[in-house]
C-alpha positions as CSV (number, residue, x, y, z in Angstrom):
1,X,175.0,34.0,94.7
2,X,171.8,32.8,93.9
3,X,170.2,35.5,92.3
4,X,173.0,36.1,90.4
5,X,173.0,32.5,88.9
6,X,169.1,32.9,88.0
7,X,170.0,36.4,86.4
8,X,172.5,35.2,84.1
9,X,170.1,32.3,83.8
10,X,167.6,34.5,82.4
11,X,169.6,36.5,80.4
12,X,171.0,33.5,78.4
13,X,167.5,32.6,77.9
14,X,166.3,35.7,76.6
15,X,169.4,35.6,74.0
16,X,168.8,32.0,73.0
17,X,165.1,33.3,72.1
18,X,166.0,36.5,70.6
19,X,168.6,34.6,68.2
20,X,165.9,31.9,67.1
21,X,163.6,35.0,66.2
22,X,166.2,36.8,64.3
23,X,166.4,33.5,62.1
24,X,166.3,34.2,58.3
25,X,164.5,32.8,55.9
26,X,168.1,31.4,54.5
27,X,169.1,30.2,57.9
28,X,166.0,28.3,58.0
29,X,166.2,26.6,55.0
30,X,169.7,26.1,55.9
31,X,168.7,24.0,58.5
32,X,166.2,22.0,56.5
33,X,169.0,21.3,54.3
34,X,171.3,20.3,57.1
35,X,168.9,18.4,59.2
36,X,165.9,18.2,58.4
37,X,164.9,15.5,60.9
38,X,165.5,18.3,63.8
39,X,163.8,21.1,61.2
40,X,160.4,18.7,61.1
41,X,160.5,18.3,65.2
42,X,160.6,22.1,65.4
43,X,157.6,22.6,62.9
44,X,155.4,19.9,65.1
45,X,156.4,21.7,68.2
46,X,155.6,25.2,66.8
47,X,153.1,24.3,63.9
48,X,151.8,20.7,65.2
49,X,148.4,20.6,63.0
50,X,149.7,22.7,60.1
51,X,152.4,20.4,59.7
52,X,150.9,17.5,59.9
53,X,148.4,18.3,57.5
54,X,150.7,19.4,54.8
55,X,152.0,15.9,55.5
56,X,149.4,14.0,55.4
57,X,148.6,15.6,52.3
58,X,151.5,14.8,50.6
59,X,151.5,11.4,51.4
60,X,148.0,10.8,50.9
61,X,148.4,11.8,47.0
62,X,151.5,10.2,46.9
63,X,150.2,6.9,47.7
64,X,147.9,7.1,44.9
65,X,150.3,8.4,42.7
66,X,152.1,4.9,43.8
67,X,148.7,2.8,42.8
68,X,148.6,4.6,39.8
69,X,152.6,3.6,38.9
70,X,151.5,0.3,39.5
71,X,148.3,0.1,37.7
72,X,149.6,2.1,34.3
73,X,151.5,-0.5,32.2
74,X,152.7,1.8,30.1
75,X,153.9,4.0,32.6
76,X,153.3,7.3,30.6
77,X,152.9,10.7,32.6
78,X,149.9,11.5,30.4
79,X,148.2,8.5,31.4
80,X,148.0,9.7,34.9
81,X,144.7,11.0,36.6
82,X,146.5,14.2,38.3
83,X,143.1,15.3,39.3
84,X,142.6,11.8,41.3
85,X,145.7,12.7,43.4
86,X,145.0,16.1,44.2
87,X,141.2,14.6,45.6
88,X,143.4,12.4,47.9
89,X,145.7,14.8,48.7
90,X,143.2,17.0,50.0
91,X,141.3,14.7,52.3
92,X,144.3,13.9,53.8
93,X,145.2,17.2,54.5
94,X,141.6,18.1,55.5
95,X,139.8,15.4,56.9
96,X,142.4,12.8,57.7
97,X,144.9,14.6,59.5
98,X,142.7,17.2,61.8
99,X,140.8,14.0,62.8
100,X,143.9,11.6,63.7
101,X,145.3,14.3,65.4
102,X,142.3,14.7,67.6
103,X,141.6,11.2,67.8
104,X,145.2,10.1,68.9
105,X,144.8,13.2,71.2
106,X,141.6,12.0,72.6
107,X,142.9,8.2,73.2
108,X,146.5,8.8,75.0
109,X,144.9,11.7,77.3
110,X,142.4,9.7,78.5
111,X,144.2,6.2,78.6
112,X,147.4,7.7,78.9
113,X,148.8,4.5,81.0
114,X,151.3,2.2,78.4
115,X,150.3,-1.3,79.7
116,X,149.6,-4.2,78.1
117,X,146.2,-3.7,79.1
118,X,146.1,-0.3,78.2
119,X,147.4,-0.1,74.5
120,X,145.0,-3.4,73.8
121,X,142.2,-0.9,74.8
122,X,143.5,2.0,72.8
123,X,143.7,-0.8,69.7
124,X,140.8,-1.7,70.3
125,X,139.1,1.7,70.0
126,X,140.9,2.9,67.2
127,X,140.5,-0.3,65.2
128,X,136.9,-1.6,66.4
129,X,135.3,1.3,66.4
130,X,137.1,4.7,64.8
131,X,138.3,2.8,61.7
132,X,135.0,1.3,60.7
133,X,133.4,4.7,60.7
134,X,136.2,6.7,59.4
135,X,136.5,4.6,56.4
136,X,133.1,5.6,55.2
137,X,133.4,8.5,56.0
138,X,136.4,8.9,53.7
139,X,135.5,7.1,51.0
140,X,131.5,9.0,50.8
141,X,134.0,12.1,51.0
142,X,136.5,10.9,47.8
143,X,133.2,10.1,46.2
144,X,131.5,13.3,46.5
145,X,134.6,15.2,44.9
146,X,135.0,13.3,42.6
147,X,131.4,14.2,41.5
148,X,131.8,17.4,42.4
149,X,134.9,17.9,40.1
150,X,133.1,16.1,37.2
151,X,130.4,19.0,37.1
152,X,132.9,21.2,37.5
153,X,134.6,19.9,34.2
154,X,131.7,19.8,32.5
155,X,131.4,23.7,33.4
156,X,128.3,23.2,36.1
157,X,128.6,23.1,39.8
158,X,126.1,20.3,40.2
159,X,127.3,16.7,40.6
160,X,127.9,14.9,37.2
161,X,125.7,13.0,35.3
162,X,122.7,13.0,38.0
163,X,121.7,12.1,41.8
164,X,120.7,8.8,40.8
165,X,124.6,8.1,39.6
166,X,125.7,9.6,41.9
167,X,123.4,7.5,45.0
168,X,124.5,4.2,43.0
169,X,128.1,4.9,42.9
170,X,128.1,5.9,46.1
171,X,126.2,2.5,47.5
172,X,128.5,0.0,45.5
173,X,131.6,1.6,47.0
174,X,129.8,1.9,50.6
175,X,128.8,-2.1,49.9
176,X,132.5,-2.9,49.6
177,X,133.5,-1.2,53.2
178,X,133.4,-4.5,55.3
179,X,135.9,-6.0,52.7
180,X,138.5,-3.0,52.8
181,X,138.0,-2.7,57.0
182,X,139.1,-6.6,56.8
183,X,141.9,-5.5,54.6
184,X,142.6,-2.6,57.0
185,X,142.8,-4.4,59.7
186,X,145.9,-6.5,58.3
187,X,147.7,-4.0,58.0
188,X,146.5,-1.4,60.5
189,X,146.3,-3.8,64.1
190,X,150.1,-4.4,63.6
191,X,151.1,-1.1,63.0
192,X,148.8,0.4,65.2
193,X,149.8,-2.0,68.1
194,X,153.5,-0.5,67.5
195,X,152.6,2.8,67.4
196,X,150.4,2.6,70.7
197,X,153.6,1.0,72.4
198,X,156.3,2.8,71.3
199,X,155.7,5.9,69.0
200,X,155.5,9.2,71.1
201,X,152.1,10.9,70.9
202,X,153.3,14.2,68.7
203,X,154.6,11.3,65.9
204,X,151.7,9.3,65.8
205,X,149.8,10.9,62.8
206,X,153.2,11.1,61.2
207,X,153.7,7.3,61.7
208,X,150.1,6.4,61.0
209,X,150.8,8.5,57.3
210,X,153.6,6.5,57.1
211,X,151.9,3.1,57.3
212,X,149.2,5.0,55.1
213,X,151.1,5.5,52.3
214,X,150.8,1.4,51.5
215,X,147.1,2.0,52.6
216,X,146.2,4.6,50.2
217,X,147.3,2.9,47.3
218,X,145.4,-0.1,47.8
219,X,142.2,1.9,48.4
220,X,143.2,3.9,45.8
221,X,143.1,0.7,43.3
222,X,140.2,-0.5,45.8
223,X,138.0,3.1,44.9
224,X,138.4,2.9,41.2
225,X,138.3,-1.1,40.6
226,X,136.8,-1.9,37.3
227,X,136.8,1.6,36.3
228,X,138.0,2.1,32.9
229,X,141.3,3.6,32.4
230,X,140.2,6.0,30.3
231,X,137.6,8.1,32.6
232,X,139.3,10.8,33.8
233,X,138.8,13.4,36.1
């Protein structure tokens, strides 16, 4: 009776997986169309990193595509820097989602415990000491593309202009850090303290995105402060 129960067990199981590998291109957009809350779930189960780098991706050149909306008063497609968003989009997709995802990894394996105590800790390590090192690390990053991108405009793969223009942009944005990790920490301890608490651990670099949509834009307007409108990328 038993084995006849874990046969037909089996055999339903084996169906279920041959049917979800006979899924067609159609039927999967299908279901992107028709729910593409469950679609996403499926994507971060199969694809968790992939995934959540095309996401952070898109959010991260969204937001300054947001900063940019705000910032243009004339609101005019041509006056946007489309170059600018692509640099964001790409360091979220390569340096800001691989190192969330290992970070949040990191922090709920080894204080996997949802106590007060514990998700005070896990704030404190994510905002006291990843963030202040991250954010240079980002921003050093933006700057050297930006460079990069320059000299590749001006059909040379050196930086543009020269090192020393490069070594004194580079400081007065570095000089500004404590002032944006202030900022940060507005709107990150907050969020960060709900996401600690509540947000299971394969949505946190979704959530975190999320919150860094807002956060993107203001270093976004942050990065290029004073920068005339008409320099472009």
């Amino acid at each position: 009776m038993k084995q006849g129960i874990r046969r037909n067990l089996t055999f339903c199981k084996l169906l279920k997986r041959r049917r979800s590998n006979n899924t067609s291109p159609i039927d999967a957009q299908l279901s992107l169309l028709r729910n593409p809350v469950r679609w996403y779930e499926h994507k971060l189960d199969t694809y968790p990193l992939v995934t959540k780098c095309v996401t952070s991706g898109i959010i991260s050149g969204s937001g300054d595509l947001l900063c940019q909306y705000l910032t243009n008063s004339h609101n005019d497609a041509r006056n946007y820097d489309w170059t600018r968003s692509l640099r964001f989009a790409i360091l979220g997709s390569v340096l800001v989602a691989p190192s969330v995802h290992v970070w949040y990894g990191f922090l709920m394996t080894r204080i996997p415990e949802q106590s007060i105590k514990a998700i005070a800790t896990r704030l404190f390590c994510d905002q006291g000491l990843f963030a202040p090192l991250f954010l240079p690390t980002f921003v050093s990053c933006l700057t050297v593309l930006e460079h990069v991108s320059d000299g590749i405009n001006k059909n040379s793969l050196q930086l543009a202009d020269d090192s020393t223009d490069f070594s004194s942009h580079l400081k007065t944005r570095l000089h500004e850090i404590p002032e944006s990790v202030v900022v940060g920490w507005k709107i990150w301890v907050p969020s960060m303290t709900v996401m600690f608490a509540f947000v299971p651990n394969k949505y946190q670099v979704l959530y975190s995105n999320c919150v860094g949509f807002i956060w993107n834009a203001y270093l976004s307007w942050k990065t290029h402060e004073g920068e005339g409108a008409s320099r472009k990328r």
